[in-house]
C-alpha positions as CSV (number, residue, x, y, z in Angstrom):
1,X,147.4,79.7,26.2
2,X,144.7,82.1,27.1
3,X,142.3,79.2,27.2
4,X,144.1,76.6,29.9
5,X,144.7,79.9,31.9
6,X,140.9,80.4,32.6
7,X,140.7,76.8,33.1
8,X,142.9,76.7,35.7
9,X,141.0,79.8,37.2
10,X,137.7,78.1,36.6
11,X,138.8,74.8,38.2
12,X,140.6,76.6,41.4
13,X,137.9,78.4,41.9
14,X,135.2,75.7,41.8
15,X,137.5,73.4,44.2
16,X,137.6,76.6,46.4
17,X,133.8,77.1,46.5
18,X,133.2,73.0,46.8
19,X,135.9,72.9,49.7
20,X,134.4,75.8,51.6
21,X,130.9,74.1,51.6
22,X,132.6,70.9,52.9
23,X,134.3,72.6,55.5
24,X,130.6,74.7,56.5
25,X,128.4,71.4,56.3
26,X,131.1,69.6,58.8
27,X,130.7,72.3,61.0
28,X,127.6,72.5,61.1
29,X,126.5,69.5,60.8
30,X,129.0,66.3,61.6
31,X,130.5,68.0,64.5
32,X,129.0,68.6,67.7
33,X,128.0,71.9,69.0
34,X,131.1,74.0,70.6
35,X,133.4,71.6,69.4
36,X,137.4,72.8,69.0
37,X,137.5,71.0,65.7
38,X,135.7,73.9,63.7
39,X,138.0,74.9,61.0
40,X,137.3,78.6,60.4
41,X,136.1,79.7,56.6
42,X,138.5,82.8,56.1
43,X,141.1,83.5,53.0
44,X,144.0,80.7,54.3
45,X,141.7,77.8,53.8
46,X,140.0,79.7,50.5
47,X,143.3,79.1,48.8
48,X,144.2,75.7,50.5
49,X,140.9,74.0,49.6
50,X,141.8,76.2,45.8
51,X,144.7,74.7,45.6
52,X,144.4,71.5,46.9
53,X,140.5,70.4,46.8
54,X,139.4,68.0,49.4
55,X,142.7,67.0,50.3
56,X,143.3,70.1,51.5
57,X,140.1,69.7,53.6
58,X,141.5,66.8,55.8
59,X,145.1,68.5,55.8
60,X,143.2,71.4,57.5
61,X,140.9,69.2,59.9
62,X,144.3,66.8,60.7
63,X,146.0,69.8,61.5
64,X,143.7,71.4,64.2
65,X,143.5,67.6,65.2
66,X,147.3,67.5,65.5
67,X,146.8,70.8,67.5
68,X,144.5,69.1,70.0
69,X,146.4,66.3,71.4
């Protein structure tokens, strides 16, 4: 029990730290300058790239798309 616990810990955490580095690379880098796409690094999409992984990415980039139209 105790071990799947911190694995489960140990994998949120690594899909939190991997989609936070997505999210700053295609900021900084894929986007244009001041663009209104920028999805912000703060706790919200912490625990939605956690939770999620890289689908949680695109679910925050399609939703400041959605936003945008």
């Amino acid at each position: 029990m105790e071990n799947k616990l911190a694995s489960a810990v140990v994998n949120f955490i690594v899909r939190a730290i991997l989609g936070m580095g997505l999210i700053f690379f295609i900021n900084q880098y894929l986007l244009p300058g001041d663009n209104t796409l920028n999805v912000g690094l703060n706790a919200v999409s912490f625990l939605t790239t956690g939770s999620l992984g890289i689908p949680g990415v695109c679910l925050l980039y399609g939703i400041l798309f959605y936003q945008n139209l």
